[in-house]
N, C-alpha and C positions, 0 to 999 in steps of 0.2 A: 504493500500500500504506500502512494506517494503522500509524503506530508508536507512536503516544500513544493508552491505556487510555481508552473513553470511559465506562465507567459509573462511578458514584460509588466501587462497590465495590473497582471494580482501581484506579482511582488511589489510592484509601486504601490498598488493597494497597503497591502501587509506594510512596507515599511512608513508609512503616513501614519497608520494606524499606530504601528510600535513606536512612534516617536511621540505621537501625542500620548502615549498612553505612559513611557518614561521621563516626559517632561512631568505629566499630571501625578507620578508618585510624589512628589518635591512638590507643585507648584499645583492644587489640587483646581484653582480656579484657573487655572488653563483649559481646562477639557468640559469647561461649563461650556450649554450649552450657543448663551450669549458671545462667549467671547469666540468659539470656532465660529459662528455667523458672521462673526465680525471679521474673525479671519478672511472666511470667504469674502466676504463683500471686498476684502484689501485686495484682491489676486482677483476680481473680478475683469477687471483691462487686461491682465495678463493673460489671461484665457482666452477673452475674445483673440487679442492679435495672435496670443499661440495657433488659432485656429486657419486665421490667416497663413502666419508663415507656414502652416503645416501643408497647404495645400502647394505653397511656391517652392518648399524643397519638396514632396512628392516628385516634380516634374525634373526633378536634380539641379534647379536653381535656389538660388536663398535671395531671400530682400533686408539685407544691412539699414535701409532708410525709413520701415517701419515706426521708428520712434521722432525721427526728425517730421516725418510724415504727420505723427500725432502731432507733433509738437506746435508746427505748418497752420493746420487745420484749427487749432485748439485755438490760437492767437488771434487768425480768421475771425472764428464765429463768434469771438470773445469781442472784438472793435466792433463787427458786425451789432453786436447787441448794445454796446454802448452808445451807438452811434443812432439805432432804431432802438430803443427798449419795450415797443408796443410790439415787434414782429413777433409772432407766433413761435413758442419751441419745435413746436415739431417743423417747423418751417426752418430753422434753423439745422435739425439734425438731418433734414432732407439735403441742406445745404452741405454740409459737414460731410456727409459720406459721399456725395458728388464731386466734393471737393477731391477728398482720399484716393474715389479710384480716377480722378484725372492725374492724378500724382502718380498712381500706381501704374496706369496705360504708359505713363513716359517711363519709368523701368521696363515694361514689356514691349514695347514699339523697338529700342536699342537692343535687347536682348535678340526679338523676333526679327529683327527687320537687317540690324546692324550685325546680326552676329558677334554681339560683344560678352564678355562674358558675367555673368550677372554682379561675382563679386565685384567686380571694376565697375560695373553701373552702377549699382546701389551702394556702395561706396562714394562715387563720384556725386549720385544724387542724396543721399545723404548730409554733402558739406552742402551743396547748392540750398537745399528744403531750409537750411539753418540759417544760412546766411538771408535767405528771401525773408525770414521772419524778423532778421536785424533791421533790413530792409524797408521794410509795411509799419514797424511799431516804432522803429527807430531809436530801436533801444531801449525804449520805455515799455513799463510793467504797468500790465490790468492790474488793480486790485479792486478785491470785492464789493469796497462800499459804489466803484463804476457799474458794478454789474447788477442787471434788474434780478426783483427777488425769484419771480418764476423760472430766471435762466439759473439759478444754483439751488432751485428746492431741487428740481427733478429727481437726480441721485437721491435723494435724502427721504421721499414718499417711501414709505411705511405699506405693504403689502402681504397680509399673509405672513407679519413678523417677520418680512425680510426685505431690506432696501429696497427701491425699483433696480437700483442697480444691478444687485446680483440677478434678479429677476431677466433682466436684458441679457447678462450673460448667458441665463439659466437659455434664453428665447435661442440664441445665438450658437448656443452647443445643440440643439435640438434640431435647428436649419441646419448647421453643417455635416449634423448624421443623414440626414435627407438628402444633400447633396451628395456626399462623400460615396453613400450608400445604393439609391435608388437613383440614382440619373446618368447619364450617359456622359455628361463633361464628369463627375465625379470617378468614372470609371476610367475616361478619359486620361487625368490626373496621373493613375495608380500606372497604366499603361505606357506614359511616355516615359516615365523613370523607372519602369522595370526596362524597357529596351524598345528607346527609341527607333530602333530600324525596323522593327517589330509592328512597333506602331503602325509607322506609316505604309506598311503591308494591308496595314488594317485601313487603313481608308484616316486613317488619324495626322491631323494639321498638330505637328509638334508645336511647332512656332506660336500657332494659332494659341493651343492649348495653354502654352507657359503663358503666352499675354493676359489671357483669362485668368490665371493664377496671381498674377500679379495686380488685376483689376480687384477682383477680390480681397487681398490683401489689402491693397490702398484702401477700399472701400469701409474695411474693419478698423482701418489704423484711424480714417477721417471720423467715424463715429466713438471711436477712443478719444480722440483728440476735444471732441465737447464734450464727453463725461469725464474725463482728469481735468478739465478746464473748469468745468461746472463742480465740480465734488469739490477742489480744494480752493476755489474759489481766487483762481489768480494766473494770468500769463506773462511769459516773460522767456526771452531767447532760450533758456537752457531749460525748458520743461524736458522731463523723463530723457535730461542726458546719459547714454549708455545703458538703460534701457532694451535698447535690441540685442544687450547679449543675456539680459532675461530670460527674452522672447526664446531667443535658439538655443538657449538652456533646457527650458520647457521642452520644448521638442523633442530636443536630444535625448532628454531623461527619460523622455514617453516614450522611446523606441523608432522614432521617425528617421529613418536613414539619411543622413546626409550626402547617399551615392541615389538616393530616390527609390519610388514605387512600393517602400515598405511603411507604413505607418497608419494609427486609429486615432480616430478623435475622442477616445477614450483614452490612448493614450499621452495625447494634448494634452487634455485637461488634467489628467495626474500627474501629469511634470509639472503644472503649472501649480496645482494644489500642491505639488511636493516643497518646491520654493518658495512658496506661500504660507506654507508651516514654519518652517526653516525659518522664516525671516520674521516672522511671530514669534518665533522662540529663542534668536539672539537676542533681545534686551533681556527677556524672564532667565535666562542664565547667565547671564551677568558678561555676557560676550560682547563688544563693539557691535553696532550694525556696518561700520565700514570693512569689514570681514568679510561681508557679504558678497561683494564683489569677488574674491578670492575663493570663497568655497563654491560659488556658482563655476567659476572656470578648473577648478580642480573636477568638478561633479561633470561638467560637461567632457573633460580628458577621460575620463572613469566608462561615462555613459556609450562614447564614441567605441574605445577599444573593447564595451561588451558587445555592442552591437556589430563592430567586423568579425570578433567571434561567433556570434551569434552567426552569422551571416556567412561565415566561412564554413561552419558547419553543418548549413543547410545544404552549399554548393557539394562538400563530399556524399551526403545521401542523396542528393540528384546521381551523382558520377558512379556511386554505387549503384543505385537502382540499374541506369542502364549500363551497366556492366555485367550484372547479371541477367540485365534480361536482352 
């Protein structure tokens, strides 16, 4: 009988689990129920974009500009509102994610179009998205007494005892199993990153598909960009600087290959919840939270060389299968 979780997903499980439950011997109001709610709701943005990048490395590209992206967008609809403070929110979040996947189309247009290689774009557009926001605000910071009160409750509404916030997340993991799962660009996705040549046998637009990935992407990063804008109620050049190595934390830790075509949005969302533990639980152990940065990059070196093993192991029972038969 196995007693140890073999896929990526229940060990993540399992260890979120054992960690909250060895902080909570020591620290018994940790593992109340309030404060994991709270948890979540912290790691709620991180979710969504993990779900983003999960689908742009899928395709064996990554989007590095993710968070400049938020950052872009957030500053946007943030002057946007102080400037209009009767425009409607939701007119503003229509705005916000229109905004994200035109950000994101220009990662995928050089990719698809230029043959460049994602890291060098999204790098490249990365400083560009940072520098546009120096640009529009001119250095200068929103702060909240600028901002109308309807544009900073939204996060903050109360549902079912749990923010809207994490509620949007909660909407946002539930589309992307729909996508990922039952539709043809989703399957798409899984297709071009297990073997692109493969693909395009299949009647499958590579090019095509990563632009989509990357529209996407943009898309989640622009409606990130007014909920961190609106929740902590302030913009300013260096919103969620570095950030996007959260994001590809997340991923990585959930099993999402970084050579493509292997990864769940289950396991998105528990690398995302994994870090989101972790980073609840550096002040309660009396750890720096500037740590944080360090054990995310040590977690993701860790995560990387399980999953080529993992991966290398598969390819020897392929080579055995058909060796024996």
């Amino acid at each position: 009988m196995r007693l140890l979780p073999k896929s990526r997903e229940a060990i993540l499980l399992t260890a979120i689990v054992a960690l909250i439950v060895a902080i909570a011997v020591r620290f018994p109001a940790f593992a109340a129920p309030a404060n994991l709610a709270s948890a979540l709701n912290d790691t709620a943005i991180l979710i969504i974009l993990a779900l983003g990048q999960m689908t742009v490395i899928l395709t064996r590209c990554i989007d590095l500009s993710v968070a400049s992206n938020l950052a872009l967008t957030g500053m946007i609809v943030a002057m946007l509102n102080t400037a209009y403070p009767g425009m409607p929110i939701p007119a503003l979040m229509v705005v916000a994610v229109a905004i994200g996947a035109v950000l994101g189309s220009a990662n995928g247009v050089l990719v698809w179009k230029l043959d460049i290689p994602p890291i060098v774009v999204t790098l490249g557009t990365l400083t560009i998205f940072r520098g546009l926001i120096f640009v529009l605000s001119d250095g200068q910071w929103i702060n909240a007494h600028e901002m109308s009160v309807a544009f900073k409750a939204l996060p903050r509404l109360q549902m079912l005892g749990l923010p809207l916030l994490t509620w949007v997340a909660i909407a946002i993991v539930a589309g992307f199993s729909v996508l990922v799962s039952l539709t043809p660009l989703g399957r798409a996705f899984f297709a071009v990153g297990g073997n692109p040549t493969a693909a395009v046998y299949a009647g499958i637009d590579v090019g095509r598909t990563r632009f989509y990935a990357y529209c996407l992407s943009g898309a989640v990063a622009g409606l990130s960009g007014y909920l961190w804008v609106s929740r902590y109620a302030i913009a300013y050049v260096d919103i969620a600087a570095g950030f996007e190595l959260e994001v590809v934390a997340a991923c990585v830790i959930g099993g999402i290959s970084i050579a493509g075509g292997i990864g769940s949005v289950a396991g998105a969302v528990l690398g995302a919840l994994f870090l989101g533990v972790v980073k609840n639980a550096l002040p309660v152990i009396d750890v720096s939270p500037f740590w944080q940065l360090a054990i995310s990059g040590a977690v993701i070196i860790v995560a990387v060389i399980s999953n080529a093993r993992a991966e290398r192991k598969k390819g020897r029972v392929i080579l055995k299968q058909a060796a024996v038969s």
